[in-house]
PDBQT receptor file of N, H, CA, C and O in Angstrom, charges set to zero:
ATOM      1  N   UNK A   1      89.792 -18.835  -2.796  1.00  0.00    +0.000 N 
ATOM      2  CA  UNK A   1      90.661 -19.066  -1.658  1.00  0.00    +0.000 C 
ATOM      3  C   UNK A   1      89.978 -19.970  -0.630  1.00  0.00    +0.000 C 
ATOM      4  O   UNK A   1      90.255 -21.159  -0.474  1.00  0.00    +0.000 OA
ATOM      5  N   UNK A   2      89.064 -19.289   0.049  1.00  0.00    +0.000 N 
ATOM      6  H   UNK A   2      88.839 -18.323  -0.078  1.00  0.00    +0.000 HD
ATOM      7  CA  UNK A   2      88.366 -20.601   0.741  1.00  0.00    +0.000 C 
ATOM      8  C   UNK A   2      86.936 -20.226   0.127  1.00  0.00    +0.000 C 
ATOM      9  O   UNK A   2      86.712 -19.251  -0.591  1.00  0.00    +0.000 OA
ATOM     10  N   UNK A   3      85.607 -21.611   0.733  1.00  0.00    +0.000 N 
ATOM     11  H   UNK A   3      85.789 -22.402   1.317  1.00  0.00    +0.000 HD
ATOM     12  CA  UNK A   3      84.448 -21.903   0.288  1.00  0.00    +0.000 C 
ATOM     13  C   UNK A   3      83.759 -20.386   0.699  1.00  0.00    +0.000 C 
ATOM     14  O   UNK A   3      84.113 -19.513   1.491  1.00  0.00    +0.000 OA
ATOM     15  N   UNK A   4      82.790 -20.493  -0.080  1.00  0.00    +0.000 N 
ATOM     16  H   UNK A   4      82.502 -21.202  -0.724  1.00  0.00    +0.000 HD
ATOM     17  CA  UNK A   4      81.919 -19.016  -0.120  1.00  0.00    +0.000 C 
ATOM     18  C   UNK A   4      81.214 -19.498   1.467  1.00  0.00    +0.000 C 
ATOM     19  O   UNK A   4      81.531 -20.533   2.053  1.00  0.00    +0.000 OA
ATOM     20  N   UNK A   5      80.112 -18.394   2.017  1.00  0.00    +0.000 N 
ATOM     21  H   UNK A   5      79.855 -17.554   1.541  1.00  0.00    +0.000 HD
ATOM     22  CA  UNK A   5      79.487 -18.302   2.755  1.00  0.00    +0.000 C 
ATOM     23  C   UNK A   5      78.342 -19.449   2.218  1.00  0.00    +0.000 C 
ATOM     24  O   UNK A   5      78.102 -20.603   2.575  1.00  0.00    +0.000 OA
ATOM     25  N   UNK A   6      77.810 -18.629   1.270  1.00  0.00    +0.000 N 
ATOM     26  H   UNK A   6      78.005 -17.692   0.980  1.00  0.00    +0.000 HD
ATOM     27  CA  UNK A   6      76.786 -18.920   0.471  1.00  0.00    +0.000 C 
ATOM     28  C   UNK A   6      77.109 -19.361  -0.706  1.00  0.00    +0.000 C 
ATOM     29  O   UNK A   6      78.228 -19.048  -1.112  1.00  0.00    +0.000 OA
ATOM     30  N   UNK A   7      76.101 -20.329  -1.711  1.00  0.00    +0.000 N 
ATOM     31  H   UNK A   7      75.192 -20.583  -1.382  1.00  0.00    +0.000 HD
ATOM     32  CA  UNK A   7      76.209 -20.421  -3.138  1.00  0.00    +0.000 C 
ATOM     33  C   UNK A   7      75.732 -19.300  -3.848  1.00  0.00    +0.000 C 
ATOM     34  O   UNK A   7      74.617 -18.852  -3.584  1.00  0.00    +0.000 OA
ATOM     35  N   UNK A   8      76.675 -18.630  -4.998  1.00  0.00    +0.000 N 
ATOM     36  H   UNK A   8      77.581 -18.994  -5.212  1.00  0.00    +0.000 HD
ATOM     37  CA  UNK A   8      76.767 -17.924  -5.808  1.00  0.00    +0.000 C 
ATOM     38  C   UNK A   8      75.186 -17.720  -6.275  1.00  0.00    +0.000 C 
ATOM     39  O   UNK A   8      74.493 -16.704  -6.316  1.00  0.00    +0.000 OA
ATOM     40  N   UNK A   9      74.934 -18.950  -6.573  1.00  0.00    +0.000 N 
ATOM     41  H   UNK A   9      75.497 -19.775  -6.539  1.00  0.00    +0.000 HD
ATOM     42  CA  UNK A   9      73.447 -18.933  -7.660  1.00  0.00    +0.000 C 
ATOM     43  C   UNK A   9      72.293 -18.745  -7.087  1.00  0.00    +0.000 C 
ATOM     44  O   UNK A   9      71.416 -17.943  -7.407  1.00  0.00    +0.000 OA
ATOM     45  N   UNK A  10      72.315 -19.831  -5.855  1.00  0.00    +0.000 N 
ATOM     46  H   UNK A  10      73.028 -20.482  -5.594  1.00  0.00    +0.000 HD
ATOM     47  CA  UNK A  10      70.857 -20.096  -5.330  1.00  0.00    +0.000 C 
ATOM     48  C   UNK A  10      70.692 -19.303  -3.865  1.00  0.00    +0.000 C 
ATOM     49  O   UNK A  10      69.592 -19.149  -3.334  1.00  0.00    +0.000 OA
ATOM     50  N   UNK A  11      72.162 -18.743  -3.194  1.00  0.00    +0.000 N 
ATOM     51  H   UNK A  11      73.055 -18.868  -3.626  1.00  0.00    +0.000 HD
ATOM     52  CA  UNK A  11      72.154 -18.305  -1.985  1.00  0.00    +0.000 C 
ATOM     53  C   UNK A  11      72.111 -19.045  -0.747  1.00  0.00    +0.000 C 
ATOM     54  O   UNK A  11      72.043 -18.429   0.316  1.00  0.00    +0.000 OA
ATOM     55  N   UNK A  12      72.147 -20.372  -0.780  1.00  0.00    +0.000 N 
ATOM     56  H   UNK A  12      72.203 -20.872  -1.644  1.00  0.00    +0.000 HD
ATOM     57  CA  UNK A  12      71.414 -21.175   0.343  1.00  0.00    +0.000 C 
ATOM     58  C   UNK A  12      72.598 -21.531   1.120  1.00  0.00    +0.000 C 
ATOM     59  O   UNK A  12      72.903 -22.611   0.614  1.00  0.00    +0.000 OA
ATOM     60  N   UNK A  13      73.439 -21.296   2.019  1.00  0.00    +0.000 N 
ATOM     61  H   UNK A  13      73.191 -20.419   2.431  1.00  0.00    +0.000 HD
ATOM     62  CA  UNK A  13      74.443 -21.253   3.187  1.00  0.00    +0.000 C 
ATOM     63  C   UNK A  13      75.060 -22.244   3.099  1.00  0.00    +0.000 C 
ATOM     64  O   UNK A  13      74.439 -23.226   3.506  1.00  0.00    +0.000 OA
ATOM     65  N   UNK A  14      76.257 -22.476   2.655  1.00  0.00    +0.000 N 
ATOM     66  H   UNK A  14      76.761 -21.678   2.324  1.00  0.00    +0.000 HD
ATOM     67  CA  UNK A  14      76.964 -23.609   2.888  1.00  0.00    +0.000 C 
ATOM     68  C   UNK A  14      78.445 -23.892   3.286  1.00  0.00    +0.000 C 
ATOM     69  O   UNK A  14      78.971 -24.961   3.594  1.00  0.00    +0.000 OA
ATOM     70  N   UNK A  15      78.822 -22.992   3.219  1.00  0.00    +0.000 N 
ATOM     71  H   UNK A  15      78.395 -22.123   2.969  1.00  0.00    +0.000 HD
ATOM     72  CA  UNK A  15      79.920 -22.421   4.186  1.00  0.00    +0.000 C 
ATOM     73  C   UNK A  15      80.020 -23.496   5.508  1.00  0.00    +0.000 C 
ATOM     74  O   UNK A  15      81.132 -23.975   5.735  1.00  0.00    +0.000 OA
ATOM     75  N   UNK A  16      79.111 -23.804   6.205  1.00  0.00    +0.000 N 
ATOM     76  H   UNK A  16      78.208 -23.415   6.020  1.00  0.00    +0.000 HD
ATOM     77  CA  UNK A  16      79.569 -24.312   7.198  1.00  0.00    +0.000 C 
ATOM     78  C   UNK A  16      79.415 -26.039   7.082  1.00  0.00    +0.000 C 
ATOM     79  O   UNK A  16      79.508 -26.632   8.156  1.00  0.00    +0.000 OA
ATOM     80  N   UNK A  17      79.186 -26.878   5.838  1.00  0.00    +0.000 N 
ATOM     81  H   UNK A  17      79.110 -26.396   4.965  1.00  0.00    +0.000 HD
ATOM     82  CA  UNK A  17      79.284 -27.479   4.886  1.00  0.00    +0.000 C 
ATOM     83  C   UNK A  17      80.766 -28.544   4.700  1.00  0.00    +0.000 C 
ATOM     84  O   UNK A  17      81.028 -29.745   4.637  1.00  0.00    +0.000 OA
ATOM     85  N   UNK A  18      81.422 -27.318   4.666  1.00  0.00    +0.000 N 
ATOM     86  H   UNK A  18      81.209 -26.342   4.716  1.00  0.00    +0.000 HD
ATOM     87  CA  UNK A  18      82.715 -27.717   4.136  1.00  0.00    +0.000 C 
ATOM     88  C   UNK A  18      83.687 -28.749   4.830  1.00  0.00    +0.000 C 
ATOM     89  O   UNK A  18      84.229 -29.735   4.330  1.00  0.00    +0.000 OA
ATOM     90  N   UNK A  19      83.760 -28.262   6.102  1.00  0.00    +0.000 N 
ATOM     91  H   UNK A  19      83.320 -27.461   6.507  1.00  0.00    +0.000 HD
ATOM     92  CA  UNK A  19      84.850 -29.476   6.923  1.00  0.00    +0.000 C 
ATOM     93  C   UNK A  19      84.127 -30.244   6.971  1.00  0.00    +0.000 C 
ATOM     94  O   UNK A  19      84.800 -31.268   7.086  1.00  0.00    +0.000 OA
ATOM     95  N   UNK A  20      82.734 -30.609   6.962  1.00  0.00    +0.000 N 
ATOM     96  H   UNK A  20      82.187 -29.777   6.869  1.00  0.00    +0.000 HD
ATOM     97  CA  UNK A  20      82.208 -32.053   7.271  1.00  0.00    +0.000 C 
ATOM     98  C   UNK A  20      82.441 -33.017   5.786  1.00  0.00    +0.000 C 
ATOM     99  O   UNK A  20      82.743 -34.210   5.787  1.00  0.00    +0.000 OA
ATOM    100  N   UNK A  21      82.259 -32.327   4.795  1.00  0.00    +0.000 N 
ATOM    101  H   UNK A  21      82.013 -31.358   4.794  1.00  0.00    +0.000 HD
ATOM    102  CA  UNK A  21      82.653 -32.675   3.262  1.00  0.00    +0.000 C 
ATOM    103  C   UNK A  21      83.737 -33.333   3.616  1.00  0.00    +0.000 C 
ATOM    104  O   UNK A  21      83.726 -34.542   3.843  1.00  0.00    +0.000 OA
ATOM    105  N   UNK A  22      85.286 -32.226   3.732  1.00  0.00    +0.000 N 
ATOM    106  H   UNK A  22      85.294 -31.243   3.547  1.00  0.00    +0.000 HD
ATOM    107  CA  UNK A  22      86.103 -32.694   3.176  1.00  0.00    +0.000 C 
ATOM    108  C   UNK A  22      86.597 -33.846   4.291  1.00  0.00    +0.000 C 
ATOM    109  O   UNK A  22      87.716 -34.350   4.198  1.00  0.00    +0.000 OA
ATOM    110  N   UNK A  23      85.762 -34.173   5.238  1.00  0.00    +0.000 N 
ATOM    111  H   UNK A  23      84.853 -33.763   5.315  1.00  0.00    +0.000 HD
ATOM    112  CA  UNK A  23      86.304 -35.352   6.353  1.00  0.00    +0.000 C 
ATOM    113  C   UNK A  23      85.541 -36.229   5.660  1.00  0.00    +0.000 C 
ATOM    114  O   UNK A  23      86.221 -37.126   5.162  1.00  0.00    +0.000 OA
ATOM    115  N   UNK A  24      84.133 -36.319   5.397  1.00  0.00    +0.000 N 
ATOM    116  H   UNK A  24      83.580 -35.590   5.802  1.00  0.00    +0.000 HD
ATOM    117  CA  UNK A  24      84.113 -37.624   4.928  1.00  0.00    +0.000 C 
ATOM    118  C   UNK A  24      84.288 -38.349   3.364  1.00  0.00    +0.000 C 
ATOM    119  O   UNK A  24      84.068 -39.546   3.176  1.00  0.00    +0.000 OA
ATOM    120  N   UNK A  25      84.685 -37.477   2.382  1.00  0.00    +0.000 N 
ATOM    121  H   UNK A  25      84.863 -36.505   2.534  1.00  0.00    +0.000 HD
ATOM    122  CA  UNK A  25      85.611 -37.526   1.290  1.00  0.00    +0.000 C 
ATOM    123  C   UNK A  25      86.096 -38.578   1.527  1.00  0.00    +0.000 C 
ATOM    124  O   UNK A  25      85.764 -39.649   1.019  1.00  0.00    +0.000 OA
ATOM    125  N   UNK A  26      87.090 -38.365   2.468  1.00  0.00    +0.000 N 
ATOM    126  H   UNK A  26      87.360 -37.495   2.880  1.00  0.00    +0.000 HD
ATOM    127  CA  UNK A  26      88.171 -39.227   2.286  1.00  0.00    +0.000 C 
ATOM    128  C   UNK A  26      87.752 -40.807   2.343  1.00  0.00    +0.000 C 
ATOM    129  O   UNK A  26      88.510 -41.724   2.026  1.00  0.00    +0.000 OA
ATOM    130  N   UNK A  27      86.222 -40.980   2.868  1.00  0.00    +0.000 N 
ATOM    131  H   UNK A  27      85.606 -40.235   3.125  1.00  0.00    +0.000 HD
ATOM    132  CA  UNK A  27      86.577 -42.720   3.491  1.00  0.00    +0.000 C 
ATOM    133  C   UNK A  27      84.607 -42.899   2.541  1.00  0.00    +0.000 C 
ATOM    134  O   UNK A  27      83.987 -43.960   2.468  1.00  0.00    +0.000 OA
ATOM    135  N   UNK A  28      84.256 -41.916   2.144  1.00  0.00    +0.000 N 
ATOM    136  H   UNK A  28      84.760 -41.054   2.203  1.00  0.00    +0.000 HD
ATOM    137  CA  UNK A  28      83.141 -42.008   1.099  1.00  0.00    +0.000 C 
ATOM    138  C   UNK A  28      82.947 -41.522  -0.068  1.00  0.00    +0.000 C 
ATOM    139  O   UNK A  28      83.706 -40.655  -0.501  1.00  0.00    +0.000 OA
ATOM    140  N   UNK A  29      81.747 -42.056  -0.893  1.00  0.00    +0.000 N 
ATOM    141  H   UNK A  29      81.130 -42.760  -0.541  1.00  0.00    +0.000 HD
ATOM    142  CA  UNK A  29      81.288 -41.353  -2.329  1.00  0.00    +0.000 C 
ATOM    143  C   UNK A  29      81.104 -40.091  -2.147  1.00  0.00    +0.000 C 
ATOM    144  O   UNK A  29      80.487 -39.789  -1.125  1.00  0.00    +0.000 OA
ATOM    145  N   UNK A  30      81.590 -38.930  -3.097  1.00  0.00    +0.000 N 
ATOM    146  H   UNK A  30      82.091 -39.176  -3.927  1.00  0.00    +0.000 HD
ATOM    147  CA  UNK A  30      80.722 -37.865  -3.341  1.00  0.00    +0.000 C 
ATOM    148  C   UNK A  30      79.761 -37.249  -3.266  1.00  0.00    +0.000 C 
ATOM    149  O   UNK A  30      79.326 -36.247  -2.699  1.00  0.00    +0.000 OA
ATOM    150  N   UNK A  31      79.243 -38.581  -4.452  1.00  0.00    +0.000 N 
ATOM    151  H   UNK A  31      79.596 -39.395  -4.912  1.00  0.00    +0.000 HD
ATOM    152  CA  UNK A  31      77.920 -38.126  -4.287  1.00  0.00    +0.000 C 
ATOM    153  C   UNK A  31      76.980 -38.841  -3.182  1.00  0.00    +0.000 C 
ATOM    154  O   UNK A  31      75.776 -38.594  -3.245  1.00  0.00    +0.000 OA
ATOM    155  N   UNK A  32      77.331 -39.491  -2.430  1.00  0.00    +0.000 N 
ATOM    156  H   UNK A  32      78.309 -39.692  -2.378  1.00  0.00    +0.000 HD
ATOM    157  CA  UNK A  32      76.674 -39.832  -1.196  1.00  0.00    +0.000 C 
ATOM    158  C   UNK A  32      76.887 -38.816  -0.312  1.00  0.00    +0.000 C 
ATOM    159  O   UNK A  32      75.956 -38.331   0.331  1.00  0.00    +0.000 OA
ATOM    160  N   UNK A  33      78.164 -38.393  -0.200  1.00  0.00    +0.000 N 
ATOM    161  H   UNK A  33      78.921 -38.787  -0.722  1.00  0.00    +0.000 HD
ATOM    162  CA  UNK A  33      78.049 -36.975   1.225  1.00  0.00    +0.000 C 
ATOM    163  C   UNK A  33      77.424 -36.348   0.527  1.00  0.00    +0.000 C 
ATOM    164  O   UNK A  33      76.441 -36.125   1.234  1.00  0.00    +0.000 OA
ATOM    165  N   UNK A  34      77.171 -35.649  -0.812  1.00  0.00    +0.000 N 
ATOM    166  H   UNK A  34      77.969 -35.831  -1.387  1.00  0.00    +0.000 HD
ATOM    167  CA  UNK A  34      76.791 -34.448  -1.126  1.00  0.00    +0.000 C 
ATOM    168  C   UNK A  34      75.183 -34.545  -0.678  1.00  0.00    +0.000 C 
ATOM    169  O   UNK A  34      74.631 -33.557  -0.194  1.00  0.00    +0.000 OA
ATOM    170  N   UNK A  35      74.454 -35.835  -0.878  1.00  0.00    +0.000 N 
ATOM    171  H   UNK A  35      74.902 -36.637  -1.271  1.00  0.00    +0.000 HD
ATOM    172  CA  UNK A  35      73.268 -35.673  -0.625  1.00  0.00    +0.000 C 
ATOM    173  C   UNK A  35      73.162 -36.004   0.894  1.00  0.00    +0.000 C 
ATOM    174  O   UNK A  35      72.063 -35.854   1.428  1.00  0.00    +0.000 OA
ATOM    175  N   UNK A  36      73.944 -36.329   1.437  1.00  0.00    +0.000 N 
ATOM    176  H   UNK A  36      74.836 -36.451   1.003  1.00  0.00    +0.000 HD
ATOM    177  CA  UNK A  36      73.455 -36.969   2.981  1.00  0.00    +0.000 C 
ATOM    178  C   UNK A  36      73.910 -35.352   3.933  1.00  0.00    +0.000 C 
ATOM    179  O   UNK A  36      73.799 -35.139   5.141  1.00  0.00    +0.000 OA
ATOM    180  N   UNK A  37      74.378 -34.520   2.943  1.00  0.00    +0.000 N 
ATOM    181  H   UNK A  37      74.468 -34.693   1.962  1.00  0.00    +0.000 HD
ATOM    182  CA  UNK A  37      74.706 -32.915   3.605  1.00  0.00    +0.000 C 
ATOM    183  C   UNK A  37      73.439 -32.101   3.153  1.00  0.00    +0.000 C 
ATOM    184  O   UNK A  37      73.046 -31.097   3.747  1.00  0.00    +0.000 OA
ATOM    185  N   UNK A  38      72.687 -32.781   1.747  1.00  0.00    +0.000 N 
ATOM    186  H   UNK A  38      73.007 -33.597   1.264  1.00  0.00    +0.000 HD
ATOM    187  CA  UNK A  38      71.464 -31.578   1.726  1.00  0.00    +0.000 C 
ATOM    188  C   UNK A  38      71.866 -30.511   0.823  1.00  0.00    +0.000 C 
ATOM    189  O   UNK A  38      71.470 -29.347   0.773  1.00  0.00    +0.000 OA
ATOM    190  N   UNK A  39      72.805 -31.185   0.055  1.00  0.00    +0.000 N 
ATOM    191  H   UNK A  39      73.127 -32.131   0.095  1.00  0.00    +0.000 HD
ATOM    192  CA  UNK A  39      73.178 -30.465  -1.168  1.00  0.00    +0.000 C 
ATOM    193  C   UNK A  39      73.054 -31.145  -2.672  1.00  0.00    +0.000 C 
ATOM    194  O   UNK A  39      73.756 -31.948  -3.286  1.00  0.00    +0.000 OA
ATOM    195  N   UNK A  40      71.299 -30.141  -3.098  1.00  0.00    +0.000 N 
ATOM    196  H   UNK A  40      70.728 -29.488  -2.599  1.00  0.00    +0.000 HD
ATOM    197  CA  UNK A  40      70.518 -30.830  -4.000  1.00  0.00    +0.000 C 
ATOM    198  C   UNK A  40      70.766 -30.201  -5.268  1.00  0.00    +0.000 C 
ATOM    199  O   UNK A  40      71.237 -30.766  -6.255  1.00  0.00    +0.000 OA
ATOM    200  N   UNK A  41      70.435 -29.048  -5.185  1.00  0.00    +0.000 N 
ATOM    201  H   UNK A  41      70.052 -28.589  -4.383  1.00  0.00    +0.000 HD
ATOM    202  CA  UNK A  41      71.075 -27.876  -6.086  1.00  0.00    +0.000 C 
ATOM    203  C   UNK A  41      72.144 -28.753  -6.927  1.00  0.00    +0.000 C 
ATOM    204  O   UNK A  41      72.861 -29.598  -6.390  1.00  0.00    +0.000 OA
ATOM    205  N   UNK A  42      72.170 -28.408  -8.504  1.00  0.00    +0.000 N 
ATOM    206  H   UNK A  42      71.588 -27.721  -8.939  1.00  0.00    +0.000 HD
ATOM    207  CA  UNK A  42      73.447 -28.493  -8.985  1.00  0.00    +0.000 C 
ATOM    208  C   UNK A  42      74.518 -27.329  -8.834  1.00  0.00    +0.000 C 
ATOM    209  O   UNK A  42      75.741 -27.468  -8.879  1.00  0.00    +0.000 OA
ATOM    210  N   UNK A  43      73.874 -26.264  -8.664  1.00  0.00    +0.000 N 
ATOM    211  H   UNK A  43      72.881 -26.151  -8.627  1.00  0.00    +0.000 HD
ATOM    212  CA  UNK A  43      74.813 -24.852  -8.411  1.00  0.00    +0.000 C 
ATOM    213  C   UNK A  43      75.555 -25.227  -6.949  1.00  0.00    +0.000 C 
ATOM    214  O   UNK A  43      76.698 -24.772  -6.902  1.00  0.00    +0.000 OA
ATOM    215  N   UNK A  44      75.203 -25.850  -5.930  1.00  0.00    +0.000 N 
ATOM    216  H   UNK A  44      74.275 -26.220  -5.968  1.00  0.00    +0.000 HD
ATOM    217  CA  UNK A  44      75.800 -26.040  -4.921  1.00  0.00    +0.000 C 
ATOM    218  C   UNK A  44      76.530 -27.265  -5.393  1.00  0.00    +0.000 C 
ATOM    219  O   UNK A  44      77.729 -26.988  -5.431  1.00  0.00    +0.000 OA
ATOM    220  N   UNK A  45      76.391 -28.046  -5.630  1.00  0.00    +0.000 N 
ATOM    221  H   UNK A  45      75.417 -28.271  -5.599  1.00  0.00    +0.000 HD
ATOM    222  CA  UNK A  45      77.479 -29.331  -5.872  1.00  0.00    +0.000 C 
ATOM    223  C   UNK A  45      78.572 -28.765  -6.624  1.00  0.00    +0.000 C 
ATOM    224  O   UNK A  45      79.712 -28.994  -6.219  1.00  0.00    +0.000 OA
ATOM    225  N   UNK A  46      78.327 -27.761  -8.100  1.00  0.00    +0.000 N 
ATOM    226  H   UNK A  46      77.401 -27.576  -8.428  1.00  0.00    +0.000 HD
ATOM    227  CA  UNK A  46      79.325 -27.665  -8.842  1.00  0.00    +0.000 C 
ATOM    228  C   UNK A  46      80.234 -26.375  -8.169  1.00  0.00    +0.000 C 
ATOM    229  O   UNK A  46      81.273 -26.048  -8.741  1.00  0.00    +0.000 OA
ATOM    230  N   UNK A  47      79.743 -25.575  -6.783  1.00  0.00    +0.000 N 
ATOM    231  H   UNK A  47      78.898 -25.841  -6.318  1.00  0.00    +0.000 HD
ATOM    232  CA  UNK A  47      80.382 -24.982  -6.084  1.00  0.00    +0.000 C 
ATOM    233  C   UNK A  47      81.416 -25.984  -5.072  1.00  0.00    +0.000 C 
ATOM    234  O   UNK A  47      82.546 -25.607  -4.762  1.00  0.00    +0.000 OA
ATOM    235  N   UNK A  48      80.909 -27.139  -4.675  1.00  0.00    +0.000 N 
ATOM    236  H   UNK A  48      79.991 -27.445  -4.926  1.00  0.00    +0.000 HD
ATOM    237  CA  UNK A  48      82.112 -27.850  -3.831  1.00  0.00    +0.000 C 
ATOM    238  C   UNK A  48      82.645 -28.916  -4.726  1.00  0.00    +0.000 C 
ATOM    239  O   UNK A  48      83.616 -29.447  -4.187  1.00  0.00    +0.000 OA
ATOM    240  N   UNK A  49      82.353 -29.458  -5.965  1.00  0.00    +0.000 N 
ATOM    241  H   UNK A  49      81.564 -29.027  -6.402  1.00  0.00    +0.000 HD
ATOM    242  CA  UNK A  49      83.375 -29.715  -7.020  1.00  0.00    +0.000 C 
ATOM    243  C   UNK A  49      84.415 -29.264  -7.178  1.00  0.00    +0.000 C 
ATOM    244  O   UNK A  49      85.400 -30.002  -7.146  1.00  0.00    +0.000 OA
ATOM    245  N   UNK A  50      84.536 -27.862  -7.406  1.00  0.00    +0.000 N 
ATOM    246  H   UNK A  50      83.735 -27.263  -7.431  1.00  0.00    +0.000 HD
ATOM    247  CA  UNK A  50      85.044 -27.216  -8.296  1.00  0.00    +0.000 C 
ATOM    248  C   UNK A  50      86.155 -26.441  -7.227  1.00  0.00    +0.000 C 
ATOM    249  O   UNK A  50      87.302 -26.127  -7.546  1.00  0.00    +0.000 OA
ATOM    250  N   UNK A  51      85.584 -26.233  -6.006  1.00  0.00    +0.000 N 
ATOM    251  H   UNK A  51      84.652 -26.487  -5.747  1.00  0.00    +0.000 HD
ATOM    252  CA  UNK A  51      86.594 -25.513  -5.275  1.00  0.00    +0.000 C 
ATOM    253  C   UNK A  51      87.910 -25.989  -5.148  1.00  0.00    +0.000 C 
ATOM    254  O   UNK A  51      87.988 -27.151  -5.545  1.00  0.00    +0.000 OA
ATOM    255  N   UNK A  52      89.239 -25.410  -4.641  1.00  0.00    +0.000 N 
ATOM    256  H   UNK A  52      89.175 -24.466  -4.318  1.00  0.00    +0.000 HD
ATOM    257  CA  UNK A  52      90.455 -25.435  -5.201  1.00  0.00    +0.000 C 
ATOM    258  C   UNK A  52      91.155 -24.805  -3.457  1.00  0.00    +0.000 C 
ATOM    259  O   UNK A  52      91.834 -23.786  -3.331  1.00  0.00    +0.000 OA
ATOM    260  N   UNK A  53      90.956 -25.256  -2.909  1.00  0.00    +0.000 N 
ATOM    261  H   UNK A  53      90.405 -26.084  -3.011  1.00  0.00    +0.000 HD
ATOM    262  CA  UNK A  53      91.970 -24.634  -1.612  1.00  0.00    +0.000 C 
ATOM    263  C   UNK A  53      92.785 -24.178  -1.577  1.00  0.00    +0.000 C 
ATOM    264  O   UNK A  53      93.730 -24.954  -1.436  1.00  0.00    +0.000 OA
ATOM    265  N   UNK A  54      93.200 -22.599  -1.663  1.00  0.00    +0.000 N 
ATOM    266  H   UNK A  54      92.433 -21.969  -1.778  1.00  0.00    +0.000 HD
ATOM    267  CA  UNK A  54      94.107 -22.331  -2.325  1.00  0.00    +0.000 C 
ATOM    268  C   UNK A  54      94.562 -21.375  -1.093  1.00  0.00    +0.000 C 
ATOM    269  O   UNK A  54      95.326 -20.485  -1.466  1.00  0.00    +0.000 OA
ATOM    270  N   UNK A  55      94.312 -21.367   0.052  1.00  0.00    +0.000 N 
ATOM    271  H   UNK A  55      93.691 -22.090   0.354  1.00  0.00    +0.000 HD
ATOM    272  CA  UNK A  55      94.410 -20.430   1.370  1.00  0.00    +0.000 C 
ATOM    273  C   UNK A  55      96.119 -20.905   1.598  1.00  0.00    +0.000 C 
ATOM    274  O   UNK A  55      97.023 -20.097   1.383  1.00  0.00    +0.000 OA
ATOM    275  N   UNK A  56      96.287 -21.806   1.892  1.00  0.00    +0.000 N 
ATOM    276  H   UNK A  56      95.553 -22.462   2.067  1.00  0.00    +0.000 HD
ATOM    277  CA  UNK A  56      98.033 -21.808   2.465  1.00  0.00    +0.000 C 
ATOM    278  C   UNK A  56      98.750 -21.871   1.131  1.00  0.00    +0.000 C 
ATOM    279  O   UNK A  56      99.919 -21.523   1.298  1.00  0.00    +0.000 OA
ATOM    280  N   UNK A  57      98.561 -22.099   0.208  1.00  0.00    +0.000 N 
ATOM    281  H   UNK A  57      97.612 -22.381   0.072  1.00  0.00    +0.000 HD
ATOM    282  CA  UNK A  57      99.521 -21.819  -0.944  1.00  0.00    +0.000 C 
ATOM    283  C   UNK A  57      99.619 -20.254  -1.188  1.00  0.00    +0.000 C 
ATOM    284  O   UNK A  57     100.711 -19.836  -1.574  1.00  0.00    +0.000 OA
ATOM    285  N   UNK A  58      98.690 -19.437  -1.021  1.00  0.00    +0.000 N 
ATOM    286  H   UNK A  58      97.803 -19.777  -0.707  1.00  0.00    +0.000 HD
ATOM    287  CA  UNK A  58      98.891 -18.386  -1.096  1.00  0.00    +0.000 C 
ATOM    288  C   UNK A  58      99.755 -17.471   0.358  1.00  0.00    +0.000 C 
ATOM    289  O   UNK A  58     100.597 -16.573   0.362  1.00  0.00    +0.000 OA
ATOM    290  N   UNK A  59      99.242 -18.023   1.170  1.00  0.00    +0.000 N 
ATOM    291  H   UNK A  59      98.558 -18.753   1.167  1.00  0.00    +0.000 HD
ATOM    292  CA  UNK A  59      99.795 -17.621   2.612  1.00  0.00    +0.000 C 
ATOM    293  C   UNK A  59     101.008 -17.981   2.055  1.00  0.00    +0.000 C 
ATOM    294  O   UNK A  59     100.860 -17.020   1.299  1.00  0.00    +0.000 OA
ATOM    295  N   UNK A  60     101.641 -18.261   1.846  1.00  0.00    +0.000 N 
ATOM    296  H   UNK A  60     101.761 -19.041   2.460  1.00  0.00    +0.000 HD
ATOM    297  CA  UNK A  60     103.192 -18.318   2.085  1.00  0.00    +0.000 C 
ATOM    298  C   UNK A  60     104.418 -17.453   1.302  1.00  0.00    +0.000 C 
ATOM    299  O   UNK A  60     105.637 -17.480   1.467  1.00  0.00    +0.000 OA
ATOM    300  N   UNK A  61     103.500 -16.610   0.305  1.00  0.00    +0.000 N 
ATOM    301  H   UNK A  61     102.509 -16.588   0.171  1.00  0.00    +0.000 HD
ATOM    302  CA  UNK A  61     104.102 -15.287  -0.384  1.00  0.00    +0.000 C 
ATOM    303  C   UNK A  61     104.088 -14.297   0.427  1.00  0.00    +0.000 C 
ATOM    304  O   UNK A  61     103.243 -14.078   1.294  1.00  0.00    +0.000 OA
ATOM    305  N   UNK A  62     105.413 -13.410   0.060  1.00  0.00    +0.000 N 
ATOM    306  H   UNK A  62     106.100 -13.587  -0.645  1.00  0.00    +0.000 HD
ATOM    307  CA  UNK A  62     104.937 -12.238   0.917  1.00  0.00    +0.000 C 
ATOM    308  C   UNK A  62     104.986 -10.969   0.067  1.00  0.00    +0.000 C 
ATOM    309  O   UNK A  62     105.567 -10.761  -0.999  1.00  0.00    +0.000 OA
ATOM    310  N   UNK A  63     104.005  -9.952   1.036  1.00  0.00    +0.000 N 
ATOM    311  H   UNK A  63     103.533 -10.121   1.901  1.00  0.00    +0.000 HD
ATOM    312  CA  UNK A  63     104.052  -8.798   0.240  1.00  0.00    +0.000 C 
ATOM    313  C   UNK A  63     104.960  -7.794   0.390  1.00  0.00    +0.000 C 
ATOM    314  O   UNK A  63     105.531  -7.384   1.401  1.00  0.00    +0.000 OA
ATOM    315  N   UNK A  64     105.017  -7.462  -0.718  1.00  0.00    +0.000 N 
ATOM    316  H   UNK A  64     104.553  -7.795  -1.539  1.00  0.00    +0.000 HD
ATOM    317  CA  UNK A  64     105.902  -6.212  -1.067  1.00  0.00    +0.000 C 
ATOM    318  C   UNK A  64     105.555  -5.086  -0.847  1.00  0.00    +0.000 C 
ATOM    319  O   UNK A  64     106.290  -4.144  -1.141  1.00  0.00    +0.000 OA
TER     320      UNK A  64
């Protein structure tokens, strides 16, 4: 749903990571933010690869 605190594997905080990622995404390389953020680890890269934003698609069901 949203980015972990931490990476799964190595533990190292990256949670707060994320909005700076996905702002400069848009107008750079990957793999240039990934290293100019300090994300060396492959367990951390294939954690913000792989993530899937899935917070307002789910918000909009309701429960029963």
């Amino acid at each position: 749903m949203i980015i972990p605190v931490r990476c799964f594997s190595c533990g190292k905080p990256v949670g707060h990571l994320w909005e700076k990622y996905l702002d400069r995404v848009k107008t750079e390389d990957r793999k240039k933010v990934m290293d100019d953020l300090g994300l060396d680890r492959i367990c951390c890269r294939g954690l913000f690869l792989g993530h899937v934003d899935l917070a307002e698609i789910a918000g909009k069901f309701k429960k029963f």
